[in-house]
PyMOL Python script that loads the backbone (N, CA, C, O; Angstrom):
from pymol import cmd

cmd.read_pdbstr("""\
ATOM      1  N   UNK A   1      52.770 181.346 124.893  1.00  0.00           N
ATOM      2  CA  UNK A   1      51.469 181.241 124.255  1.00  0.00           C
ATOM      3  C   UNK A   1      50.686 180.086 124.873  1.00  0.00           C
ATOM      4  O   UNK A   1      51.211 179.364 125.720  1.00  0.00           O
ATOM      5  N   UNK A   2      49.681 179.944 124.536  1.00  0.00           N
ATOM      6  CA  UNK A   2      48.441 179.272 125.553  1.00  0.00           C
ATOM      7  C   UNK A   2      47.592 179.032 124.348  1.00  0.00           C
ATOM      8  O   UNK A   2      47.227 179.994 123.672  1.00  0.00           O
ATOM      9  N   UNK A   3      47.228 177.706 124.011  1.00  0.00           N
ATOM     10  CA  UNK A   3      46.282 177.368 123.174  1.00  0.00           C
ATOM     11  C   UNK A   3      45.082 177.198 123.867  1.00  0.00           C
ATOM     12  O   UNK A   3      45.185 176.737 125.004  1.00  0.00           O
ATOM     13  N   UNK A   4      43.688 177.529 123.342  1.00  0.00           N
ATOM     14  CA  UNK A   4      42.194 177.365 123.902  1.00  0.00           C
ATOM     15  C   UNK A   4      41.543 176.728 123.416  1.00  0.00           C
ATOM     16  O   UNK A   4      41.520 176.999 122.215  1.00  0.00           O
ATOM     17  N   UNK A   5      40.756 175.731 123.738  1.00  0.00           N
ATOM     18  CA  UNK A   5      39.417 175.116 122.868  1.00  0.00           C
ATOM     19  C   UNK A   5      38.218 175.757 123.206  1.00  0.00           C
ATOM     20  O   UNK A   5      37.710 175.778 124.327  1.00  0.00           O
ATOM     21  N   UNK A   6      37.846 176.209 122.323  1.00  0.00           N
ATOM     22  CA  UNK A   6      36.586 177.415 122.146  1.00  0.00           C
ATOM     23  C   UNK A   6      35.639 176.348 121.518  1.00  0.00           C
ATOM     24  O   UNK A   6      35.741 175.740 120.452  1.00  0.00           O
ATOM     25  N   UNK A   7      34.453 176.286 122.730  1.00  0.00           N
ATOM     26  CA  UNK A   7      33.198 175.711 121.777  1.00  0.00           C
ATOM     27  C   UNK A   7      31.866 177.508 121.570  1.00  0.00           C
ATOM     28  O   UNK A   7      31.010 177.962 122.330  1.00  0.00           O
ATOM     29  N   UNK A   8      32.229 177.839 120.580  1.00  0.00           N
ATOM     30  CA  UNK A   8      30.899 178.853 120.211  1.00  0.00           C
ATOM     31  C   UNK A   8      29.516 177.864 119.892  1.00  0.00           C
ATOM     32  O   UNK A   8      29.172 177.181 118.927  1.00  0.00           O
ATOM     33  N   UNK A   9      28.988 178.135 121.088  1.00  0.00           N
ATOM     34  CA  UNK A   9      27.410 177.981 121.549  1.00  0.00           C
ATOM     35  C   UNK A   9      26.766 177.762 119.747  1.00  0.00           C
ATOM     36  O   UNK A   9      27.073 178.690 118.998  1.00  0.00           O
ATOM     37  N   UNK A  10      26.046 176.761 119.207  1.00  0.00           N
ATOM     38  CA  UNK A  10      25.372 176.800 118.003  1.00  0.00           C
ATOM     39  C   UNK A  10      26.305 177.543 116.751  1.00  0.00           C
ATOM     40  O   UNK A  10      25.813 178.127 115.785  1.00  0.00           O
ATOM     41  N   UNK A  11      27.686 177.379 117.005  1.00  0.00           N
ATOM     42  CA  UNK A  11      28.418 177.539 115.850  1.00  0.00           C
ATOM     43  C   UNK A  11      30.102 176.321 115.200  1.00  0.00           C
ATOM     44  O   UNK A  11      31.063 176.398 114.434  1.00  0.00           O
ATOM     45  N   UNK A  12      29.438 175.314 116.218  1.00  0.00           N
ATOM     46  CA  UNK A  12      31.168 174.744 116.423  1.00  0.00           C
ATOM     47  C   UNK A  12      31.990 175.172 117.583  1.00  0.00           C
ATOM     48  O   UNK A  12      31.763 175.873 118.569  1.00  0.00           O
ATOM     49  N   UNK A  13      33.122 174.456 117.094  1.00  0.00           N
ATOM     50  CA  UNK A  13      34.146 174.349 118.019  1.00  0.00           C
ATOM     51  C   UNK A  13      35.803 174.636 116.955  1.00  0.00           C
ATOM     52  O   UNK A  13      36.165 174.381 115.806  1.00  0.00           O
ATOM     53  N   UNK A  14      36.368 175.269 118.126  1.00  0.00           N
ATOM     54  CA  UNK A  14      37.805 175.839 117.437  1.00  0.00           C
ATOM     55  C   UNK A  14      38.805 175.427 118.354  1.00  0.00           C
ATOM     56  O   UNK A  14      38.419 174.842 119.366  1.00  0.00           O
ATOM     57  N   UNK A  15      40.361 175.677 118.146  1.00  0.00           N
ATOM     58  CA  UNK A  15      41.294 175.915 119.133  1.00  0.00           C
ATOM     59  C   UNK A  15      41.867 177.319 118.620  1.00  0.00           C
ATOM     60  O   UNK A  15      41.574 177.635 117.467  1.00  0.00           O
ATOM     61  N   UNK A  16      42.310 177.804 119.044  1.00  0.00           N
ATOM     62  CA  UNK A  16      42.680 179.589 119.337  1.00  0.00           C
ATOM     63  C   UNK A  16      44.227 179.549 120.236  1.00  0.00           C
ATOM     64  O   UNK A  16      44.323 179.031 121.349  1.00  0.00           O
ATOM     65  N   UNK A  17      45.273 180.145 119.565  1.00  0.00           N
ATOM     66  CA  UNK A  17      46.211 180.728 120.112  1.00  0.00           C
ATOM     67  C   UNK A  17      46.396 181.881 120.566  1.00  0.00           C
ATOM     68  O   UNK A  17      46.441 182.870 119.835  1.00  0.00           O
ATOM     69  N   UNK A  18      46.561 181.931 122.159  1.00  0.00           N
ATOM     70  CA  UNK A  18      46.952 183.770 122.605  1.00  0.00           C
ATOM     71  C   UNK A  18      47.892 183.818 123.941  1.00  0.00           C
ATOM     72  O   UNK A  18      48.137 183.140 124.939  1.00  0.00           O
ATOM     73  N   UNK A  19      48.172 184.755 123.471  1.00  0.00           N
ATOM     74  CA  UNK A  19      49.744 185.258 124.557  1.00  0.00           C
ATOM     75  C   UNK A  19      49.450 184.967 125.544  1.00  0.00           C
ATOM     76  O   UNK A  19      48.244 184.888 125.780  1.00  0.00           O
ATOM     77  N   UNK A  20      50.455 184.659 126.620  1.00  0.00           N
ATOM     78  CA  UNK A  20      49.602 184.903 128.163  1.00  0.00           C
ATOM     79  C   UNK A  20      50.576 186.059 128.760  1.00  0.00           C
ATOM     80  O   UNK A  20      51.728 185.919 128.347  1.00  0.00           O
ATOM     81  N   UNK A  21      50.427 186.983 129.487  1.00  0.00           N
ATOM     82  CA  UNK A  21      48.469 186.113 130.597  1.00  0.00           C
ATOM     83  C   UNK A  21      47.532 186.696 129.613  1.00  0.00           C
ATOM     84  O   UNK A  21      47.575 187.717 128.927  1.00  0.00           O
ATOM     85  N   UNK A  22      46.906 185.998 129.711  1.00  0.00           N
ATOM     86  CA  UNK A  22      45.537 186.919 128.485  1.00  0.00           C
ATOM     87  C   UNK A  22      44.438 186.580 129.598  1.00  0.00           C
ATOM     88  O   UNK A  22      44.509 186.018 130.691  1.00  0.00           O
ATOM     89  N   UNK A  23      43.031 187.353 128.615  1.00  0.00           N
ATOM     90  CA  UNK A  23      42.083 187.367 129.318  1.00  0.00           C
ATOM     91  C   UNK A  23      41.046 186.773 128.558  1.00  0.00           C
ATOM     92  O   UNK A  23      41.332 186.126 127.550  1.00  0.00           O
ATOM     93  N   UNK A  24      39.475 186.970 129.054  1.00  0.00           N
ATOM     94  CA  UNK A  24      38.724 185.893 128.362  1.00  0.00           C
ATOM     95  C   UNK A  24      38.258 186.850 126.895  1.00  0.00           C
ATOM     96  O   UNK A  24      37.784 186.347 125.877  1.00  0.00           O
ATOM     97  N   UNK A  25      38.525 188.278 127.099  1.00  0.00           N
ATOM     98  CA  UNK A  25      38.872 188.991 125.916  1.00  0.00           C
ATOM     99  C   UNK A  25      39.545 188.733 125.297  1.00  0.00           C
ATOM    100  O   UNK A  25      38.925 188.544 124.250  1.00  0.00           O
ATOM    101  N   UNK A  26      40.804 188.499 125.084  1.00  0.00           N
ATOM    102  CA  UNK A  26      42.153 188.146 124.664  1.00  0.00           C
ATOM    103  C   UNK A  26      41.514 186.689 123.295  1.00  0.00           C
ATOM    104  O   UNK A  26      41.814 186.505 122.115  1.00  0.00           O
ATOM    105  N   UNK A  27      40.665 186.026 124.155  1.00  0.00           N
ATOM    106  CA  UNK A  27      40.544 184.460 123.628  1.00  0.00           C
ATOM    107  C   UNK A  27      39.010 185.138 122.115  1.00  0.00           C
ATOM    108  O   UNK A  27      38.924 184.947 120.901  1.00  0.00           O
ATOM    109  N   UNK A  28      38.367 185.700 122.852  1.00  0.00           N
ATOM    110  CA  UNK A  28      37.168 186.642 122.369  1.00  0.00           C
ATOM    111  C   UNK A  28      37.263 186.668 120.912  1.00  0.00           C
ATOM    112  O   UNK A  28      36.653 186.179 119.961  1.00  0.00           O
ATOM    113  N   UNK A  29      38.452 187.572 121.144  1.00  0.00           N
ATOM    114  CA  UNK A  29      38.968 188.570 120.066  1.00  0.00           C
ATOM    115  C   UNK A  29      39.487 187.832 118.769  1.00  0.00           C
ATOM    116  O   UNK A  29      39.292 188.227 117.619  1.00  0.00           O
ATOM    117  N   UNK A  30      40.453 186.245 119.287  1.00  0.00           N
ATOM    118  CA  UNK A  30      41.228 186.046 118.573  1.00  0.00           C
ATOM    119  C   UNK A  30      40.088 184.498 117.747  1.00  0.00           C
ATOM    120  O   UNK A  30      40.407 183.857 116.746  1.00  0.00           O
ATOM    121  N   UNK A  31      38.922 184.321 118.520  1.00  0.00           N
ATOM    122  CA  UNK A  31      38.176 184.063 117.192  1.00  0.00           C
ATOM    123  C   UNK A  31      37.221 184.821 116.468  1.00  0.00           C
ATOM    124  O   UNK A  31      36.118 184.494 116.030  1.00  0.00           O
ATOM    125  N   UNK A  32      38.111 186.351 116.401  1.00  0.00           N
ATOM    126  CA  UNK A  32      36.958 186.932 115.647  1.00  0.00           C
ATOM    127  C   UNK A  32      35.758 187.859 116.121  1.00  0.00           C
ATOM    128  O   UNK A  32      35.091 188.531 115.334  1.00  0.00           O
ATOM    129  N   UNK A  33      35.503 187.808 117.865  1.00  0.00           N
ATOM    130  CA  UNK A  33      34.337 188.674 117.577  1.00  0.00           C
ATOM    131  C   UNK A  33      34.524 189.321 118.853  1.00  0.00           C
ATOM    132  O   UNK A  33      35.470 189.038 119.588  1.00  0.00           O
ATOM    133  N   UNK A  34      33.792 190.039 119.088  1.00  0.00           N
ATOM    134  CA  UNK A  34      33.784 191.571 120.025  1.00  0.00           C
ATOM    135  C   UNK A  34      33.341 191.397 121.447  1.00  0.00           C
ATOM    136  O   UNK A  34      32.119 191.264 121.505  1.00  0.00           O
ATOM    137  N   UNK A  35      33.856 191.361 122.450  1.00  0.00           N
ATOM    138  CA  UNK A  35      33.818 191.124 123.359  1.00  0.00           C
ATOM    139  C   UNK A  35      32.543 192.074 123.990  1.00  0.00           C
ATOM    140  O   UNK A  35      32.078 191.667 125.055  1.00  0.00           O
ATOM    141  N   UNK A  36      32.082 193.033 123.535  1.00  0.00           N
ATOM    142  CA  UNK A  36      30.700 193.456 123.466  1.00  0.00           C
ATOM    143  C   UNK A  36      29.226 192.493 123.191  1.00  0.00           C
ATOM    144  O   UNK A  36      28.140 192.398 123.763  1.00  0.00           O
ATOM    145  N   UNK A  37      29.961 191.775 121.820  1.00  0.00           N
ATOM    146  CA  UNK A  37      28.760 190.599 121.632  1.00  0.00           C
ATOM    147  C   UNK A  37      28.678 189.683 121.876  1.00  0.00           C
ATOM    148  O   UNK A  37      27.671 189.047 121.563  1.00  0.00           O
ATOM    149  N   UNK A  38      29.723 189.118 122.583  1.00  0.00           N
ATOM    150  CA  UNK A  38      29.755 187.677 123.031  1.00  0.00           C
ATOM    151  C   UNK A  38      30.893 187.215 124.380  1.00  0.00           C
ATOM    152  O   UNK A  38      32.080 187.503 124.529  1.00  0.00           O
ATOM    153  N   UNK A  39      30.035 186.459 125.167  1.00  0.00           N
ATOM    154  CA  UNK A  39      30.525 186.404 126.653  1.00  0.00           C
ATOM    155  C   UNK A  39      31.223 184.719 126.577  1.00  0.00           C
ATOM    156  O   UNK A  39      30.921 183.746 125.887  1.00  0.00           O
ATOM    157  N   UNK A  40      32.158 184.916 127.518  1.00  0.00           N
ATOM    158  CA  UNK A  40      32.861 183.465 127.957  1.00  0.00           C
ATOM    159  C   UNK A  40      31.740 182.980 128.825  1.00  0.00           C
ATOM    160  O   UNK A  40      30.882 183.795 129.166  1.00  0.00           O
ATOM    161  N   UNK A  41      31.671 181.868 129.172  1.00  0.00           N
ATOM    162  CA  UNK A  41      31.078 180.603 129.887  1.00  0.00           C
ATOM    163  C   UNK A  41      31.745 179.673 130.306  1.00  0.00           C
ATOM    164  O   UNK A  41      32.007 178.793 129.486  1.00  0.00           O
ATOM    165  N   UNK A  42      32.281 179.513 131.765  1.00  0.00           N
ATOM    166  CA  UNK A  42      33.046 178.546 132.012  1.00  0.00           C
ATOM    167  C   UNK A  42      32.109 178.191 133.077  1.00  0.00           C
ATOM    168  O   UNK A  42      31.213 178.933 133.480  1.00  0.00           O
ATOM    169  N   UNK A  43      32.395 176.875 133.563  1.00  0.00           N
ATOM    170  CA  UNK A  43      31.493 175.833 133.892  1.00  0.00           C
ATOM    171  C   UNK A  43      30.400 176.154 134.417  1.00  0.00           C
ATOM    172  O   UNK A  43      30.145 176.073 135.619  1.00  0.00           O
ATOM    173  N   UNK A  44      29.227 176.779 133.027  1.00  0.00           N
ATOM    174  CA  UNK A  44      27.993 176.748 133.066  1.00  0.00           C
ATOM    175  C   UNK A  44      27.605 178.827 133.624  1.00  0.00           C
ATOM    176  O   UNK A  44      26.554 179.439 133.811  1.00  0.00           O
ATOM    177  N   UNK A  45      29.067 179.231 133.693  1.00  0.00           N
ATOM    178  CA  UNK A  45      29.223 180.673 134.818  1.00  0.00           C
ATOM    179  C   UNK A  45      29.746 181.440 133.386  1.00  0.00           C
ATOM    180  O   UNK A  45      30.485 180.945 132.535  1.00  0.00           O
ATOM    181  N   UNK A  46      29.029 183.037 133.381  1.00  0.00           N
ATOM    182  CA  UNK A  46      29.748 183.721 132.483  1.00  0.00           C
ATOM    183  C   UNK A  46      30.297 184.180 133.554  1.00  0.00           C
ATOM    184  O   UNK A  46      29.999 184.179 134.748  1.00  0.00           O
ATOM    185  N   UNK A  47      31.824 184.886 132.435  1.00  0.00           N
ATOM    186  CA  UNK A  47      32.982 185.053 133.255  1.00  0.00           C
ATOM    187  C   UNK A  47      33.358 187.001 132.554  1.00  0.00           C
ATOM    188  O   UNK A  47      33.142 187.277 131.374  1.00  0.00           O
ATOM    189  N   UNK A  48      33.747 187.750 133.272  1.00  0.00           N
ATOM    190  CA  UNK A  48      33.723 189.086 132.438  1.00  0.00           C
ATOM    191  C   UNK A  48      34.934 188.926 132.121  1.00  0.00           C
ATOM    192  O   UNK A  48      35.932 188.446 132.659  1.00  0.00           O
ATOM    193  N   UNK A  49      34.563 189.641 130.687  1.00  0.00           N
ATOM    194  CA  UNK A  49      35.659 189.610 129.479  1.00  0.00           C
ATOM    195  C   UNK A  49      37.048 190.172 130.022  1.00  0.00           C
ATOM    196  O   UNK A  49      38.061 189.863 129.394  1.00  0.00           O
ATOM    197  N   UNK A  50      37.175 191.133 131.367  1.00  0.00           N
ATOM    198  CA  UNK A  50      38.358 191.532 131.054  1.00  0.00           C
ATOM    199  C   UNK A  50      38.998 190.808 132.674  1.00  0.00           C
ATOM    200  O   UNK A  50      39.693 191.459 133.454  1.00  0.00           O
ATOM    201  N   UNK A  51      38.505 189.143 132.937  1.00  0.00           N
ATOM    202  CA  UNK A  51      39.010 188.368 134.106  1.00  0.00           C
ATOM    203  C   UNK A  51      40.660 187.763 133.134  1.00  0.00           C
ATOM    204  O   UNK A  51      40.836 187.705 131.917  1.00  0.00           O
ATOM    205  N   UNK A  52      41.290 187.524 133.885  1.00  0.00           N
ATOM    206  CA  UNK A  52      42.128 186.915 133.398  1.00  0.00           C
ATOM    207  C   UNK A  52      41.995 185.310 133.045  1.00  0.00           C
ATOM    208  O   UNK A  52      41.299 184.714 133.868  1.00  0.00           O
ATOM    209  N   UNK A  53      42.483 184.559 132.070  1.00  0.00           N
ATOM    210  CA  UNK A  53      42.357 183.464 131.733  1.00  0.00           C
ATOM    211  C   UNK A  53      42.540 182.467 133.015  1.00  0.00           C
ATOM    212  O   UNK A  53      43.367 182.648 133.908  1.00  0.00           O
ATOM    213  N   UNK A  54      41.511 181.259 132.929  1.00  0.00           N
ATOM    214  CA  UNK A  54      42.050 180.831 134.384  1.00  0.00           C
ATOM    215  C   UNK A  54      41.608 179.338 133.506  1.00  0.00           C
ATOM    216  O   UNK A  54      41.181 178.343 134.091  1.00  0.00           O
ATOM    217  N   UNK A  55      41.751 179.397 132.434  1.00  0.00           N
ATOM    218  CA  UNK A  55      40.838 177.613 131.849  1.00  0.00           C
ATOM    219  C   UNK A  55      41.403 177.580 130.466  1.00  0.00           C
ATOM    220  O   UNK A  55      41.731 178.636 129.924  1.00  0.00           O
ATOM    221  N   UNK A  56      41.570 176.141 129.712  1.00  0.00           N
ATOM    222  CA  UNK A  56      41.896 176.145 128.421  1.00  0.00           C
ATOM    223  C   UNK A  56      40.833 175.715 127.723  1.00  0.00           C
ATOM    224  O   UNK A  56      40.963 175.217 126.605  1.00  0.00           O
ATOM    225  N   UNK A  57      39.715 175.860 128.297  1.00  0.00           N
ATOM    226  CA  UNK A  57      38.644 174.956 127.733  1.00  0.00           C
ATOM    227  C   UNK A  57      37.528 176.203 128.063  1.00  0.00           C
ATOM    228  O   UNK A  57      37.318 176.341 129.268  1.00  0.00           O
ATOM    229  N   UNK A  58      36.953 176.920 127.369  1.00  0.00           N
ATOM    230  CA  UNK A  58      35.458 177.454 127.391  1.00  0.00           C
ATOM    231  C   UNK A  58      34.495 177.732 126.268  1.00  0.00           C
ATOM    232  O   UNK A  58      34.830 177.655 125.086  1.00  0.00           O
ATOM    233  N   UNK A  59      33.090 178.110 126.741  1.00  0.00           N
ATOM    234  CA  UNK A  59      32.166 178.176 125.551  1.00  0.00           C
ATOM    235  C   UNK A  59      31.939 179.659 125.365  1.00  0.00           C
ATOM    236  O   UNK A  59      32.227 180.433 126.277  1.00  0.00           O
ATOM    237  N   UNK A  60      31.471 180.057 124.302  1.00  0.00           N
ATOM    238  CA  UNK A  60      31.352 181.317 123.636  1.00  0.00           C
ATOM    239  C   UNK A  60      29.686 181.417 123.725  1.00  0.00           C
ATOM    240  O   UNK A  60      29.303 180.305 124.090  1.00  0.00           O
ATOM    241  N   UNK A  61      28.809 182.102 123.580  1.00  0.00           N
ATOM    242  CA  UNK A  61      27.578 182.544 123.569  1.00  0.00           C
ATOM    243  C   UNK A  61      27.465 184.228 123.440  1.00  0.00           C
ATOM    244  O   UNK A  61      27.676 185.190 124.178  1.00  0.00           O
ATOM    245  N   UNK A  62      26.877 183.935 121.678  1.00  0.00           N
ATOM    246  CA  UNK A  62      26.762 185.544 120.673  1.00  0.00           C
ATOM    247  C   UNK A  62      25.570 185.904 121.700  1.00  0.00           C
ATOM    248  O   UNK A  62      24.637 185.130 121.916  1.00  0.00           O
ATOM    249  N   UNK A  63      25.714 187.193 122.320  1.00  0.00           N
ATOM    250  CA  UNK A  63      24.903 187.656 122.924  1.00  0.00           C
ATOM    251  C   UNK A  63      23.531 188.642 121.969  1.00  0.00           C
ATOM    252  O   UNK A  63      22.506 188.988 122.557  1.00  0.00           O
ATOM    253  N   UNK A  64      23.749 188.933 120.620  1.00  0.00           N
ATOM    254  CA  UNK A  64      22.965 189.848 119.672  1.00  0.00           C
ATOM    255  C   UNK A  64      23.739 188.729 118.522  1.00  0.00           C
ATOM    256  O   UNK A  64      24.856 188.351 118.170  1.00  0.00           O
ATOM    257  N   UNK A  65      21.976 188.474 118.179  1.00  0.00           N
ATOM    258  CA  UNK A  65      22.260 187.421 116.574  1.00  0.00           C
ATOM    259  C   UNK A  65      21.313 188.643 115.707  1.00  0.00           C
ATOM    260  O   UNK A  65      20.548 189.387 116.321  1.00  0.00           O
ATOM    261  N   UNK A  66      21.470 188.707 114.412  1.00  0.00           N
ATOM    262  CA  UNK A  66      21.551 189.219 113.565  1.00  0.00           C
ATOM    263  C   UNK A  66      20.414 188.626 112.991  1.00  0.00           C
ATOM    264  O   UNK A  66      20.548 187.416 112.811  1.00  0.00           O
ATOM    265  N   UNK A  67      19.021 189.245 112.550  1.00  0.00           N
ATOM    266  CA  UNK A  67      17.645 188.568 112.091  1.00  0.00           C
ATOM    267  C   UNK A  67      17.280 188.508 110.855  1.00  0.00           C
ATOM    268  O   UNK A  67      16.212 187.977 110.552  1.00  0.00           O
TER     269      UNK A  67
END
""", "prot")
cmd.dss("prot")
cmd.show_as("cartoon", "prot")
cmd.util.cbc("prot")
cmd.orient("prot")
């Protein structure tokens, strides 16, 4: 297992446990939201959801907010 520090963009910050190898889906999922609505960001770069984990540290950004 592989712990993550997830900062979600204008919602906080978490740490997240997931199996490895996981992906930036894998991390997505396990705080909760859909890899449809919301993309990884690693240094400043979105990364597609189904790359394999390569960082323990990334940001989240909800791609569809709710009005």
């Amino acid at each position: 297992c592989m712990e993550v520090h997830v900062e979600m963009i204008g919602e906080g910050r978490r740490t997240v446990t997931v199996a490895e190898p996981a992906t930036y889906a894998d991390v997505i999922r396990a705080c909760g939201h859909s890899p449809q609505v919301v993309t990884a960001i690693v240094d400043g770069h979105p990364r597609p959801a189904d790359t394999p984990l390569e960082t323990d540290q990334l940001r989240l950004l909800r791609l569809i907010k709710g009005g």
